[in-house]
N, C-alpha and C positions, 0 to 999 in steps of 0.2 A: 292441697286438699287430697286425701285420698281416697280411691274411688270404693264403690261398696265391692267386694268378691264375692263368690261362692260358700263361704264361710256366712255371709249375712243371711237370716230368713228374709224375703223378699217384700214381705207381707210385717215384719216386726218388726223390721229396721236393727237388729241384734243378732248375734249368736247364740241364742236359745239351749240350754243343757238338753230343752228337753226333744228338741229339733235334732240337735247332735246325737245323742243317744239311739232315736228313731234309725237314721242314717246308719250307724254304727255298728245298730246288731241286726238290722233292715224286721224292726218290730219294733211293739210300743214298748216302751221302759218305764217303769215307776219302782221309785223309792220305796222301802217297806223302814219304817225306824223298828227299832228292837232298843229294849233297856235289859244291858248286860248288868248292871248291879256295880259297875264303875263309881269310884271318886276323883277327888279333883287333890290335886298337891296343896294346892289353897285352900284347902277344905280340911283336911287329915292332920295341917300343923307343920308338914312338910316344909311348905314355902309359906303357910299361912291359914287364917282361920276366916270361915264366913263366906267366903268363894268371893267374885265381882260383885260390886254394888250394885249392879242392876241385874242381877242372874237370880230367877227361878225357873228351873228346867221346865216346873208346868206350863211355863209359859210358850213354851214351841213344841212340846212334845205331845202326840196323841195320849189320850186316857189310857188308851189300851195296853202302851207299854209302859208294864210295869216288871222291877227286877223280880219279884216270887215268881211272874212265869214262866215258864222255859223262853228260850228263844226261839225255839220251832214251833209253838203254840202263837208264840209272837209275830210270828213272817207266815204263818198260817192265816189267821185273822186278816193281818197287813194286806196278802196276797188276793186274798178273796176280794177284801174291798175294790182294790181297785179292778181287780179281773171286771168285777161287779158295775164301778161306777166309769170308766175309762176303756175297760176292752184291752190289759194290757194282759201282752202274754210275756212277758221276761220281769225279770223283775233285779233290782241292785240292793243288798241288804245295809242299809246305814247305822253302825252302830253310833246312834246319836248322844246321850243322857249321860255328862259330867267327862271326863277324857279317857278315852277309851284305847288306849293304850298306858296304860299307866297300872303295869302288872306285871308278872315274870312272861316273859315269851313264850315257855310252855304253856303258858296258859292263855293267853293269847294267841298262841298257833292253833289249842284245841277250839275256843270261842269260833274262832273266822273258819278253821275247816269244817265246823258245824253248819256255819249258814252255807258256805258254799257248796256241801255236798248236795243240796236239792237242785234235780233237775232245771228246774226253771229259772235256777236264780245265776245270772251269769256275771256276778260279781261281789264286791262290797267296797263300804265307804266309812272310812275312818273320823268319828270327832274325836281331836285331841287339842292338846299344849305343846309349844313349840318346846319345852322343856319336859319333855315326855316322848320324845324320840331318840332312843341312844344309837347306835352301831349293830349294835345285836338284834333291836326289835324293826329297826332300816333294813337288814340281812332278811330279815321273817317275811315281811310285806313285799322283796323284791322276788324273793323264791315262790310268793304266792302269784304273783305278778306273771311270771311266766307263763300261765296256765290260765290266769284270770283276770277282770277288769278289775285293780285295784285302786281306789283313791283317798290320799289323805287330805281331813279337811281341816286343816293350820287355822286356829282363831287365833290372828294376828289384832284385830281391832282397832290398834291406831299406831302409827310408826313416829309417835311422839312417846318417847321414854317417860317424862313428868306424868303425862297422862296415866298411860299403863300404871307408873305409880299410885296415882289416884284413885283411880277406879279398881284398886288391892287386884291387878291381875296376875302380879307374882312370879313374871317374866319381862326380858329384856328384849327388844331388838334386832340385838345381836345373837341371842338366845334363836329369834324367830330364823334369820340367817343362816345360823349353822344348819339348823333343821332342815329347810331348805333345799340348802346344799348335801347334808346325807341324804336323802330324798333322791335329788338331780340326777346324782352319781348314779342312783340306781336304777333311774328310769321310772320312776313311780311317780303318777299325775298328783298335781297338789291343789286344794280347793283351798285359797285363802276367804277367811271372814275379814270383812271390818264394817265398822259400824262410824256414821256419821251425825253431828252433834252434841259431843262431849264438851261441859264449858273451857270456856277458854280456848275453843277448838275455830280458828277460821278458816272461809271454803277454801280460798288459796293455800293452808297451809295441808289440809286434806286435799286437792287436788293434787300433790305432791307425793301424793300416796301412789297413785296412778305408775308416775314415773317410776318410781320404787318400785311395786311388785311386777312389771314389767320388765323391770333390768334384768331380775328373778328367774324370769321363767314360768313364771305359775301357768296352770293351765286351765284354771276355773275360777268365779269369782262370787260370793254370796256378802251381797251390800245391804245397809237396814242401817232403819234411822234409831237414836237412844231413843227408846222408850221405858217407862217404868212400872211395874205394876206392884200389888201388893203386898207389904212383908220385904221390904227391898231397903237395903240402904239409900237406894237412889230415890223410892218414891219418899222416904224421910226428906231429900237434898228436895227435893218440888216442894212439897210444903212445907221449906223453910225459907225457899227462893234462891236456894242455893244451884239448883238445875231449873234451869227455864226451858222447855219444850222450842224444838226446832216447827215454823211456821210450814206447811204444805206445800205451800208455793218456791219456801226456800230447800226443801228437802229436793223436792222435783227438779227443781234447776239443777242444782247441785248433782243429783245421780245422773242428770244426761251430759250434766259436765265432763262428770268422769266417764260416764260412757266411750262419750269422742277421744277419748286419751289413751284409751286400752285398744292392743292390738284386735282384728277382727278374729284371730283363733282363738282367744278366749273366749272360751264358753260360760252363758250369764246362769248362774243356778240359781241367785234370789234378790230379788230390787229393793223388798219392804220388811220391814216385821212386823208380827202381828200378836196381841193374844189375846185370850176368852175376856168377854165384857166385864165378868163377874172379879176380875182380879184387874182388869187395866186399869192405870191411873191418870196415863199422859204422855205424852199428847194423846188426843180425841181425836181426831180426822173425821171418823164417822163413813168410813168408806170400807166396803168389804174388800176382802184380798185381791178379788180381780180386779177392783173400781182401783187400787192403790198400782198395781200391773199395771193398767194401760192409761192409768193419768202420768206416768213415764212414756210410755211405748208412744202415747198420743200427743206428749211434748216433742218429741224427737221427730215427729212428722211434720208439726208444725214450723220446726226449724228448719228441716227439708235436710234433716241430720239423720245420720245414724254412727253406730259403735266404731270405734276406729276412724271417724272423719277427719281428727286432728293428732291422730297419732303421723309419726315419723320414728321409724328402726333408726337407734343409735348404736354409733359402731363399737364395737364389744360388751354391748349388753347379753345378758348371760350368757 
């Protein structure tokens, strides 16, 4: 069993992003999202049409950002909030909404030196496709890197290839791998996504996930259970019985499962998903975001567990 370290919150039983970040820049940090007006390769016809089956960006993204408005009108808004509701004074720009990298690199050189020029903001953070990172735009992000906090956030989702097929994500694997690794090379922090409860998906063989993005190297992790909301392939697949909802009790084991398996320098960016009443289909939980946070956090106590309990460093993992 290994013991907790100085990487754990003392008080959360985890590595907190948002505890890390505090430490890091010795201030409060908060995320500002900004919609750059990005698409998706699975969207454009590239790799495919319709994007994920259970993907509507309304569904995670603030109202506020929208592509008609700038993005400094964007992280303007973003900023104020939370100065407002949190007391933070730095902030990290996330360009969130569809893959955001998936553009010529001048153009993405000018996007990111935009956010970054404002004083306050001492970083940014990438959503993309592991097939949306080439060598040239890996070259952009490590040159920004020198100077700034930068991180890319890999939605890997399930390291079953059948699945990825399934769910039309319109990358491989080995795809997410390579990425990765140009990434590694450079030094540039990597936030992997996956999601748990895909059919046909059991916790043993997502526990395996664990081991995998640990061999990796990744340095941050955003976990959430499938949910579906409306206008969705997937909420089609619920009411046809084709996607059956993961039960509460089994989503929660399952995240502090994988918790114990991740080294304790991985930092936790997000345990649940969530979206607006008005479009969610399913699961129902009926729990606000923080009730969904600490009926995790408060499992972990109860096992007298925390992150990394049942990890063990294997010799030549990344």
């Amino acid at each position: 069993m290994t013991e907790r370290s100085a990487f754990i919150h003392p008080e959360i039983r985890i590595n907190s992003y948002g505890w890390h970040l505090r430490k890091r820049f010795s201030s409060r940090v908060s995320k500002v999202n900004v919609d750059a007006g990005f698409t998706c390769p699975n969207r454009d016809g590239s790799k495919g049409v319709g994007g994920c089956v259970y993907c509507d960006n309304n569904s995670f993204s603030p109202a506020a950002t929208k592509a008609e408005i700038t993005i400094e009108e964007q992280m303007s808004a973003g900023m104020a909030y939370h100065r407002k509701r949190l007391g933070s004074e730095k902030f990290i720009i996330y360009f969130q909404k569809f893959t955001n990298t998936y553009a010529d690199p001048d153009h993405l050189r000018s996007l990111y030196n935009r956010a970054l020029s404002h004083p306050d903001v001492v970083g940014i953070s990438i959503g993309t496709r592991p097939d949306a990172i080439t060598p040239e735009i890996a070259d952009l992000l490590a040159e920004l890197a020198e100077k700034h906090y930068v991180c890319v956030e890999l939605g890997l989702q399930s390291m079953d290839d059948a699945i990825l097929s399934r769910i039309n994500r319109g990358h491989t694997v080995d795809e997410y791998i390579d990425a990765v690794r140009l990434l590694k090379a450079r030094g540039i922090e990597i936030c992997t996504h996956l999601i748990y409860g895909f059919p046909g998906e059991t916790r043993e063989n997502f526990l395996k996930t664990a081991v995998f993005i640990t061999d990796l190297g990744i340095d941050s992790l955003k976990l959430h259970q499938l949910h579906a909301v409306k206008g969705t392939q997937l909420a089609e697949q619920y009411r046809s019985g084709e996607f059956v909802p993961l039960e509460l009790e089994e989503y929660v084991a399952t995240a502090c499962d994988f918790l114990e398996r991740i080294p304790q320098s991985v930092t936790i960016q997000r345990l649940y998903g969530s979206a607006p009443l008005d479009i969610r289909v399913a699961p129902e939980w009926n729990l606000k975001n923080n009730q969904m946070w600490y009926a995790i956090l408060n499992q972990l106590k109860a096992r007298n567990s925390w992150q990394g309990r049942l990890y063990t460093a294997r010799t030549g993992s990344h």
